[in-house]
VOKE-215494 format. One record per residue (C-alpha): residue number from 1; residue in three letters; chain; z, y, x. Coordinates in steps of 0.25 Angstrom, whole numbers, plus 5000, padded with zeros to 4 digits. Layout:
ZADREN  num  residu  chaine    c3    c2    c1
ZADREN  NUM     Ala       A     Z     Y     X
...
END
This chain:
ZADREN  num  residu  chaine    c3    c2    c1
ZADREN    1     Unk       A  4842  5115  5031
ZADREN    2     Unk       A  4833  5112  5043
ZADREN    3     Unk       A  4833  5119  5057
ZADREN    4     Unk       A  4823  5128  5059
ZADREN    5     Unk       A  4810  5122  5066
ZADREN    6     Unk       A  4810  5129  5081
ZADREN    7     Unk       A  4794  5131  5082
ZADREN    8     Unk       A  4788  5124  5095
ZADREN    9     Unk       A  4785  5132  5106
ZADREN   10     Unk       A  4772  5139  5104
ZADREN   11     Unk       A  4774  5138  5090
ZADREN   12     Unk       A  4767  5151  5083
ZADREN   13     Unk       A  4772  5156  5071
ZADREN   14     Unk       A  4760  5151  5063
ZADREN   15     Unk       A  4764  5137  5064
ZADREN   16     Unk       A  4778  5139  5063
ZADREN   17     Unk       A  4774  5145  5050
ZADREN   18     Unk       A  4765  5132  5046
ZADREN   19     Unk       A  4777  5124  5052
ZADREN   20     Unk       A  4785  5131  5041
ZADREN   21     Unk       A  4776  5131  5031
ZADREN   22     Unk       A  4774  5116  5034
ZADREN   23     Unk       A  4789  5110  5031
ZADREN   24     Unk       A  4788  5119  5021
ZADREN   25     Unk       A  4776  5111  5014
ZADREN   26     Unk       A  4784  5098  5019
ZADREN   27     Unk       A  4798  5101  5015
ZADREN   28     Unk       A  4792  5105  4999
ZADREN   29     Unk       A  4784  5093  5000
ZADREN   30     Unk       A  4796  5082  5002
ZADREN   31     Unk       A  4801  5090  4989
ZADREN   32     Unk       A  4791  5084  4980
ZADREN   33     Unk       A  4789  5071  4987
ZADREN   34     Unk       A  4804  5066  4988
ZADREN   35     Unk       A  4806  5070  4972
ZADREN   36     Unk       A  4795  5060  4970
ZADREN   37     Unk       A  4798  5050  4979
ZADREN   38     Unk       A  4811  5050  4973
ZADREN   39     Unk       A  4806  5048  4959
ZADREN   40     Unk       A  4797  5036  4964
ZADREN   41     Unk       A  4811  5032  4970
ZADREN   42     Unk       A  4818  5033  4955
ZADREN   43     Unk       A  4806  5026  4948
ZADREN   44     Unk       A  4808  5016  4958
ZADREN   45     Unk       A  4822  5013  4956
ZADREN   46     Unk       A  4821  5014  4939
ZADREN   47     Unk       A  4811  5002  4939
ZADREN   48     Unk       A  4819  4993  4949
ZADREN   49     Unk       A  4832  4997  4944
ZADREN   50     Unk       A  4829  4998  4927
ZADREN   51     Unk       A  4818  4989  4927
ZADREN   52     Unk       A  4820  4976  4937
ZADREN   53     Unk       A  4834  4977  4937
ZADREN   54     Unk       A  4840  4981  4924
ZADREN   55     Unk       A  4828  4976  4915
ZADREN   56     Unk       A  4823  4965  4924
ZADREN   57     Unk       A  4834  4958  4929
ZADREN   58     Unk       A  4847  4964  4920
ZADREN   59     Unk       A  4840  4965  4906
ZADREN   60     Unk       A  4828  4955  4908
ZADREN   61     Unk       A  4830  4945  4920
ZADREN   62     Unk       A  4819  4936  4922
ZADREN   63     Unk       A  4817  4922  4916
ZADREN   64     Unk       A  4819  4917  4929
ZADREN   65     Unk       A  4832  4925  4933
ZADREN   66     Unk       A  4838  4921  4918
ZADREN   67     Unk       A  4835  4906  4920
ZADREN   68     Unk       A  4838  4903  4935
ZADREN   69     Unk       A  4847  4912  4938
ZADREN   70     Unk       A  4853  4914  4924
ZADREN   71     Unk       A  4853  4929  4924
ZADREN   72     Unk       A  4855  4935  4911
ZADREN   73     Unk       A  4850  4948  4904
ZADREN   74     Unk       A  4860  4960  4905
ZADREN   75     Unk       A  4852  4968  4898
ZADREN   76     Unk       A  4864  4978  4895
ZADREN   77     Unk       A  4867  4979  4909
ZADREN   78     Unk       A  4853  4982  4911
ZADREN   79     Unk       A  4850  4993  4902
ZADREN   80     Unk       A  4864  4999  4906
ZADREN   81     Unk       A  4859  5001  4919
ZADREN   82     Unk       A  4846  5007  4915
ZADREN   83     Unk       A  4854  5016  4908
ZADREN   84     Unk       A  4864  5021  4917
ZADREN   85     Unk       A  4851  5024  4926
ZADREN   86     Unk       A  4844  5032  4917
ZADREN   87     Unk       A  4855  5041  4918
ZADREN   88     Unk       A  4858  5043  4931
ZADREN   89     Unk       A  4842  5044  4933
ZADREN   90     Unk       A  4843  5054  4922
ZADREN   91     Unk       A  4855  5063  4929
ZADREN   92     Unk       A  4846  5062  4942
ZADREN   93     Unk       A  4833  5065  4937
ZADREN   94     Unk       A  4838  5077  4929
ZADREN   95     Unk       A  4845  5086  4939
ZADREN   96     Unk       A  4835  5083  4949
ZADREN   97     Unk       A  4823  5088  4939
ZADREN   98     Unk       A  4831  5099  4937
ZADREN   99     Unk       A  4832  5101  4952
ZADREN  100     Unk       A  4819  5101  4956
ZADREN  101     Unk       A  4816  5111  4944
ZADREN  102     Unk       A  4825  5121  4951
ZADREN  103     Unk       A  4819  5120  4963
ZADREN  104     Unk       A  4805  5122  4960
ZADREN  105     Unk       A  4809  5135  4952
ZADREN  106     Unk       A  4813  5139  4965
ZADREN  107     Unk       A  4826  5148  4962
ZADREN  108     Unk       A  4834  5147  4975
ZADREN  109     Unk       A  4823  5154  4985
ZADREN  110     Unk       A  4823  5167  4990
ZADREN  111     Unk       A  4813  5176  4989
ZADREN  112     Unk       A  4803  5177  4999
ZADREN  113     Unk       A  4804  5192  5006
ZADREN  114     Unk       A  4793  5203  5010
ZADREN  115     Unk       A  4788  5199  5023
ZADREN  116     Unk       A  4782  5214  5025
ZADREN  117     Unk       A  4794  5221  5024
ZADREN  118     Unk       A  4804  5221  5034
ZADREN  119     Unk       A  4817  5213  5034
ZADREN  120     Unk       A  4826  5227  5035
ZADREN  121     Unk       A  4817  5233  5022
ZADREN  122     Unk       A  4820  5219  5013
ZADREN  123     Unk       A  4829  5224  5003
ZADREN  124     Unk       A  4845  5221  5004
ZADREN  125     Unk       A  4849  5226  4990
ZADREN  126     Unk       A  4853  5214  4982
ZADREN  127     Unk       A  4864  5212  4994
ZADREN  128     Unk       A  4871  5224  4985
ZADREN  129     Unk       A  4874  5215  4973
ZADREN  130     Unk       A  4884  5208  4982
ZADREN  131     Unk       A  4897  5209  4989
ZADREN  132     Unk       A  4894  5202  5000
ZADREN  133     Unk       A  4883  5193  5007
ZADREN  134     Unk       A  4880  5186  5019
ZADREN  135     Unk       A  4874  5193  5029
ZADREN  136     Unk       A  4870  5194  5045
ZADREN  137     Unk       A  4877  5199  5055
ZADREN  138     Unk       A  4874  5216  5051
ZADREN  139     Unk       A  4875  5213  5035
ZADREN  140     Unk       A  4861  5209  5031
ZADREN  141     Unk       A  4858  5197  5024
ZADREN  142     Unk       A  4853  5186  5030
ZADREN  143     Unk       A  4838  5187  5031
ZADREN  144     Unk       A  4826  5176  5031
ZADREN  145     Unk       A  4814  5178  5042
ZADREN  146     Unk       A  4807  5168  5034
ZADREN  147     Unk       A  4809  5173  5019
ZADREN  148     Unk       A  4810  5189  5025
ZADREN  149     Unk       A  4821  5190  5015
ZADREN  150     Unk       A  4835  5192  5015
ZADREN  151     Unk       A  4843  5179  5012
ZADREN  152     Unk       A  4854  5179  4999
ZADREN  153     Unk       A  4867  5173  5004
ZADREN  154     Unk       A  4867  5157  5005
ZADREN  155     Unk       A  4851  5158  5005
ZADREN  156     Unk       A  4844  5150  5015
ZADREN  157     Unk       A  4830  5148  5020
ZADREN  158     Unk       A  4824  5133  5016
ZADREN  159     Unk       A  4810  5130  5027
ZADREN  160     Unk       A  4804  5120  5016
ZADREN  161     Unk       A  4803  5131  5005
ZADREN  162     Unk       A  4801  5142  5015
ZADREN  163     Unk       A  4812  5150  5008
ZADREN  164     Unk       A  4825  5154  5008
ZADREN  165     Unk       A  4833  5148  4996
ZADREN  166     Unk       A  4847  5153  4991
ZADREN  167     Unk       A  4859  5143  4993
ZADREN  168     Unk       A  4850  5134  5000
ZADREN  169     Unk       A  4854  5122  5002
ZADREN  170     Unk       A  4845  5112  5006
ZADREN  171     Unk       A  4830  5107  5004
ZADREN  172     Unk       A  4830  5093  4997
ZADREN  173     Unk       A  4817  5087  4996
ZADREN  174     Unk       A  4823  5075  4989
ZADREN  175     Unk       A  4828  5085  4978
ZADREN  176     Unk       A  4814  5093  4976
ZADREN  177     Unk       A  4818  5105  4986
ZADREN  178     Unk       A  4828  5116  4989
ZADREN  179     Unk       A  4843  5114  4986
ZADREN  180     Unk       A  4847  5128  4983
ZADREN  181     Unk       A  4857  5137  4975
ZADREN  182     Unk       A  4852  5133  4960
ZADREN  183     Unk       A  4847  5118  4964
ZADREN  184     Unk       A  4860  5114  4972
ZADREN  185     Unk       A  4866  5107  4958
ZADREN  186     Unk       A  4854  5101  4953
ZADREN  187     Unk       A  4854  5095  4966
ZADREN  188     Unk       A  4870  5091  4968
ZADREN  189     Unk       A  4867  5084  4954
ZADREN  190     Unk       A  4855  5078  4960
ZADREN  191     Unk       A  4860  5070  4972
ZADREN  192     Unk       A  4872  5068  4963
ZADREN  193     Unk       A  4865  5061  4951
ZADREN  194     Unk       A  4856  5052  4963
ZADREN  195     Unk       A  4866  5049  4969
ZADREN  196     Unk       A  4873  5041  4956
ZADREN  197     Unk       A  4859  5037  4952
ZADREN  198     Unk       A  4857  5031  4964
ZADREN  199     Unk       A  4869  5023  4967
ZADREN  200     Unk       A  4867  5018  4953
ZADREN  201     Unk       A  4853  5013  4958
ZADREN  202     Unk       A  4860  5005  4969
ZADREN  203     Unk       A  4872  5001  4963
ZADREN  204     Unk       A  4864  4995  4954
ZADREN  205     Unk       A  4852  4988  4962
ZADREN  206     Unk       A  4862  4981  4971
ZADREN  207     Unk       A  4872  4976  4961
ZADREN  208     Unk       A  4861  4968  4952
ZADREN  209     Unk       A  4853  4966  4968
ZADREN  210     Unk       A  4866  4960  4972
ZADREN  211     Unk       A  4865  4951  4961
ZADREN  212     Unk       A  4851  4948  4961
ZADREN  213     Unk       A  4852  4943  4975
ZADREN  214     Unk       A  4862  4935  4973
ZADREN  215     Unk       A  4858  4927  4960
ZADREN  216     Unk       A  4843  4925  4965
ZADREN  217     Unk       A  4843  4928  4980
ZADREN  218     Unk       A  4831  4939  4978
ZADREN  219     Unk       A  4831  4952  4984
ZADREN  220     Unk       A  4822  4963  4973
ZADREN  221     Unk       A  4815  4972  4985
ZADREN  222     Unk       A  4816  4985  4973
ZADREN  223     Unk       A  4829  4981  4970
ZADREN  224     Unk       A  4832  4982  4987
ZADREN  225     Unk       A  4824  4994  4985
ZADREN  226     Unk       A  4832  5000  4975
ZADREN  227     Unk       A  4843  4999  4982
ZADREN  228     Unk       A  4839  5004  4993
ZADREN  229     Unk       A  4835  5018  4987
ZADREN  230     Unk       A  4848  5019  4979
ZADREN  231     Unk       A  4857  5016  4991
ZADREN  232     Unk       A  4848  5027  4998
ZADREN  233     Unk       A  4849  5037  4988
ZADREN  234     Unk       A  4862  5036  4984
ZADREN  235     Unk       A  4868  5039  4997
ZADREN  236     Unk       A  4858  5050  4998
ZADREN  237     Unk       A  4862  5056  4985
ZADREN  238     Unk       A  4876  5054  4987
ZADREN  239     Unk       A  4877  5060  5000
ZADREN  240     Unk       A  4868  5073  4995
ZADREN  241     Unk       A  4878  5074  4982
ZADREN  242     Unk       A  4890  5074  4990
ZADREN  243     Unk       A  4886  5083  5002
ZADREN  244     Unk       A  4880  5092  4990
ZADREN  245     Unk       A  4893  5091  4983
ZADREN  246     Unk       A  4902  5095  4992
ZADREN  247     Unk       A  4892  5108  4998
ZADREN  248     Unk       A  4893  5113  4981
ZADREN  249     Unk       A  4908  5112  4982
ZADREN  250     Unk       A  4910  5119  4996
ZADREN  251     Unk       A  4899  5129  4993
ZADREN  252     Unk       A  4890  5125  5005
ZADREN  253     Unk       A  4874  5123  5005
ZADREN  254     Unk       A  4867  5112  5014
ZADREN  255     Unk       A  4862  5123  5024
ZADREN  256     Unk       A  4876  5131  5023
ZADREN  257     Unk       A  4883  5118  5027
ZADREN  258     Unk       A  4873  5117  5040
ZADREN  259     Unk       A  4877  5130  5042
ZADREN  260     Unk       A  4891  5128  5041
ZADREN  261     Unk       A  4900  5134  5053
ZADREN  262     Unk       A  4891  5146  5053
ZADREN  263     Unk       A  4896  5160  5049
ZADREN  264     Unk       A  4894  5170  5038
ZADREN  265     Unk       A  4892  5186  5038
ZADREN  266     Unk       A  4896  5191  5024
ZADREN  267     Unk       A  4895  5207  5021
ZADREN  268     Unk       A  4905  5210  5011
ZADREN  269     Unk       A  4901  5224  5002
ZADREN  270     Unk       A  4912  5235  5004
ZADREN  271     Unk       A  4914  5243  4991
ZADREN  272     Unk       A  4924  5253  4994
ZADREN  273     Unk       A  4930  5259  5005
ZADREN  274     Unk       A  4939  5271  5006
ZADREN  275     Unk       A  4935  5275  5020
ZADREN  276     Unk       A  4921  5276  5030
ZADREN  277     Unk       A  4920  5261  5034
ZADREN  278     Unk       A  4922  5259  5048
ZADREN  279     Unk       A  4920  5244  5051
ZADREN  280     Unk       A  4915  5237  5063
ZADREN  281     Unk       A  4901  5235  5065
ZADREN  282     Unk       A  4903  5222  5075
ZADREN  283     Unk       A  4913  5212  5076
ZADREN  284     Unk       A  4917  5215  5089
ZADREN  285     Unk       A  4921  5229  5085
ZADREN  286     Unk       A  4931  5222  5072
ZADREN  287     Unk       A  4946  5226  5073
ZADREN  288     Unk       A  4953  5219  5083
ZADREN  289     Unk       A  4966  5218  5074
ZADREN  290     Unk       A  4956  5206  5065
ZADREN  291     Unk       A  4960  5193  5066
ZADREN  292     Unk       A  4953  5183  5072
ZADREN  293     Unk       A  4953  5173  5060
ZADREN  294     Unk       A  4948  5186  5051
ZADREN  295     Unk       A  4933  5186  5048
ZADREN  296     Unk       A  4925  5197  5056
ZADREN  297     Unk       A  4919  5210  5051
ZADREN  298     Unk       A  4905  5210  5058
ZADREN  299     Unk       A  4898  5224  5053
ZADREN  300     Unk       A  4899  5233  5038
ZADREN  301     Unk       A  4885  5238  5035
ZADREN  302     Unk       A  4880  5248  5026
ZADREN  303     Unk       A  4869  5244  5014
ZADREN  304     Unk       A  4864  5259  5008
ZADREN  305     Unk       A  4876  5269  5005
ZADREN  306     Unk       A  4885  5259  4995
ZADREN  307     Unk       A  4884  5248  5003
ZADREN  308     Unk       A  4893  5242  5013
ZADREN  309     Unk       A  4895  5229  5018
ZADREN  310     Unk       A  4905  5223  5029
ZADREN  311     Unk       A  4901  5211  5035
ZADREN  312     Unk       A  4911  5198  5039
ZADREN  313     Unk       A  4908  5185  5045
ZADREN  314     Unk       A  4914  5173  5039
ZADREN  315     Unk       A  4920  5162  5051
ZADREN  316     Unk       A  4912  5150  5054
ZADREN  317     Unk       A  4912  5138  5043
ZADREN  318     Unk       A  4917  5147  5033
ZADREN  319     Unk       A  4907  5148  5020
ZADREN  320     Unk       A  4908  5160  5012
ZADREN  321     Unk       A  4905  5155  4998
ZADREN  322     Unk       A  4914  5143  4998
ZADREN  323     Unk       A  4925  5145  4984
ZADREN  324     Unk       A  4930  5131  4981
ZADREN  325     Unk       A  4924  5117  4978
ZADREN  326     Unk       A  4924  5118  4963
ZADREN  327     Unk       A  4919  5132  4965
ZADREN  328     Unk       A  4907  5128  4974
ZADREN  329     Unk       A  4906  5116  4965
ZADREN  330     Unk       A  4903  5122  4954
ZADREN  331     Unk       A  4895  5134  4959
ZADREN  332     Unk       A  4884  5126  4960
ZADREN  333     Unk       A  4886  5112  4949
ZADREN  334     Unk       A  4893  5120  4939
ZADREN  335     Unk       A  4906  5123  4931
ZADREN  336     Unk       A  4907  5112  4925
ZADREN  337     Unk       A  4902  5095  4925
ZADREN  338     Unk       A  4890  5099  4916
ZADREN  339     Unk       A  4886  5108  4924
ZADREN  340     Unk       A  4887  5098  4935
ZADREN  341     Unk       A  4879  5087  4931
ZADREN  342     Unk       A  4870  5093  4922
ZADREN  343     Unk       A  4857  5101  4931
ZADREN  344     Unk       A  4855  5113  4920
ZADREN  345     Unk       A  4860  5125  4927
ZADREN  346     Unk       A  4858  5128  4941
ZADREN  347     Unk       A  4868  5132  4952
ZADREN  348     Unk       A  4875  5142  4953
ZADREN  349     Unk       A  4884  5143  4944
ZADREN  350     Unk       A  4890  5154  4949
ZADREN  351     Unk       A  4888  5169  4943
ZADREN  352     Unk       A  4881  5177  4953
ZADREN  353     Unk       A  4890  5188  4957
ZADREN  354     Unk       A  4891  5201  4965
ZADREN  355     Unk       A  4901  5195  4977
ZADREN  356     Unk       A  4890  5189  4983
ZADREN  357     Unk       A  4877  5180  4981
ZADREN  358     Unk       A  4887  5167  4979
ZADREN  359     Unk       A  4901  5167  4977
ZADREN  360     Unk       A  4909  5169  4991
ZADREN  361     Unk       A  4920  5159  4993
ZADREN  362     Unk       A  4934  5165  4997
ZADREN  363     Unk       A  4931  5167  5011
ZADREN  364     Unk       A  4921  5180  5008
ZADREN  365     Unk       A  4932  5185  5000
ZADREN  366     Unk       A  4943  5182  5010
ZADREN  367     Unk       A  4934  5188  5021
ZADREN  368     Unk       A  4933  5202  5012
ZADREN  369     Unk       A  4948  5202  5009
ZADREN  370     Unk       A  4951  5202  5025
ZADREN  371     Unk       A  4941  5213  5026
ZADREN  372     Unk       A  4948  5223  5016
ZADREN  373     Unk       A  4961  5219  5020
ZADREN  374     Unk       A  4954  5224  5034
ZADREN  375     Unk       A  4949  5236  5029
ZADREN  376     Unk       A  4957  5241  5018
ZADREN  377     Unk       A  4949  5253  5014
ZADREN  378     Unk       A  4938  5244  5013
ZADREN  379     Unk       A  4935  5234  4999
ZADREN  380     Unk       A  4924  5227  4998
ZADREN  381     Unk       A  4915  5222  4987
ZADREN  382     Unk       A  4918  5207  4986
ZADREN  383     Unk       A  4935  5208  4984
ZADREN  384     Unk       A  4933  5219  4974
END
């Protein structure tokens, strides 16, 4: 995600304002226009690669190639090729179509909130459904100036739709837009399948380039062309799919992954005590008997007459929702290889649940444990 644009001195609000709304215009834009230019790059590359090279020259070789140079039909070879192309064209197009349909349904963005009512009146209830969420410094969720709404964990605000988004993880206008919480797998197979069609598309031009140039000396500019875009491409593609990959598998978004270092504040729902709570309200009034590698109690706060949370920092570079590889794998691709190749259902897989808006990885329940072993007259939600 991009740093936020410092306005110039002297700036008013109004043309920040039209300064936003204008990469906003921009950023939706290139969403529309690189899909198409990359289908003029694929109808491109289909009539240099299907029709002058595997009909033209393998199936059909001119007169004068077959009589001077003695280069014979392989027509097999040829329709073998066109073949194995319409298939990886097909695994591309596919889960791309059905990416770009789940964007424009728009399912991953936060709803816009009431700009007349003040940010202490916006409602907090749903936070009640949980065990524990991320929060500032006194409990609260994180908020949004720009949306004037309070932001679900992981959620994020994207400047070219203007919005916040929930798992944000980055804008791709080569993809057709936002990369968020239930288009993360269309896309991983996206990248994926482009990065096999397109080192098909190379492989191929320069094997039979190779051998063009060195039976009749010429150089085909498409064919150099070709080989070009799938070089290009493929490295594109291949280093998307693996940097996509890996974040699936440790549990990281794009923008978490910028972030990464940073610390978290979690409030963790107490259910039960057996006496008055009497907890520090600052870190510098905590017990001096906690260890230095224990993490830090900041506040507890009170939500109406049944609700109280305690709230805990996490230590720098420690991400709360990371479970296992397999476990973060399949969150989003599915449980099993059908699921990962095939673009039907959408991420995630997971069953929502009362522990928290995504599943918390062992550190959260870690950090609870210390807490109670802390504070025995004290359980909370999450362990119990």
């Amino acid at each position: 995600m991009a740093p936020p644009v410092i306005p110039a001195a002297g700036a008013t609000t109004a043309d920040v304002r039209d300064q936003s709304v204008l990469e906003q215009r921009l950023g939706q834009s290139s969403s529309v226009v690189m899909p198409l230019l990359e289908l003029g790059a694929i109808g491109y590359v289909t009539w240099v690669l299907v029709y002058q090279i595997c009909v033209q020259y393998l199936r059909e070789p001119s007169a004068e190639l077959r009589q001077d140079l003695n280069v014979q039909p392989r027509r097999a070879t040829g329709i073998a090729l066109i073949v194995v192309y319409a298939v990886l064209l097909l695994l591309l197009l596919v889960p791309w179509s059905r990416l770009i349909q789940v964007i424009w349904s728009k399912p991953d963005l936060v709803p816009l909130g009431d700009t007349s009512v003040e940010k202490k009146e916006v409602t907090t209830s749903w936070l009640g459904q949980y065990d524990a969420y991320i929060c500032d410094y006194e409990g609260m969720p994180l908020w949004c100036d720009k949306c004037h709404n309070w932001k679900p964990d992981r959620t994020h605000h994207c400047k070219e739709l203007g919005r916040c988004v929930r798992k944000m993880d980055h804008y791709c206008p080569w993809a057709g837009g936002i990369i968020a919480e239930t288009t993360h797998k269309f896309f991983m197979q996206f990248v994926f399948f482009g990065a096999l069609y397109t080192a098909y598309i190379w492989i191929v031009t320069a094997v039979f380039l190779g051998e063009r140039i060195s039976m009749t000396g010429s150089h085909p500019g498409t064919w150099i062309g070709v080989l070009v875009v799938g070089i290009l491409f493929c490295i594109f593609t291949f280093t998307m799919s693996c940097m996509t990959g890996w974040n699936l598998c440790i549990n990281y978004t794009s923008v978490e992954g910028i972030q990464r270092g940073g610390i978290h504040n979690i409030a963790f729902r107490i259910s039960n005590t057996s006496e008055r709570l009497s907890l520090p309200s600052t870190p510098s009034a905590q017990d001096k008997s906690q260890s230095h590698d224990d993490w830090p109690v900041l506040t507890t706060i009170q939500r109406g007459p049944n609700l109280t949370y305690v709230v805990m920092q996490t230590k720098p570079h420690e991400h709360p929702w990371y479970t296992s590889l397999m476990m973060g794998w399949k969150d989003v691709m599915g449980n099993n290889i059908i699921d990962w190749i095939t673009p039907i259902r959408h991420s995630p897989y997971k069953q929502r649940s009362h522990r928290g808006e995504f599943e918390w990885g062992e550190l959260v329940y870690d950090m609870a444990k210390q807490y109670e072993r802390q504070n025995s007259a004290v359980k909370l939600a999450i362990l119990n």
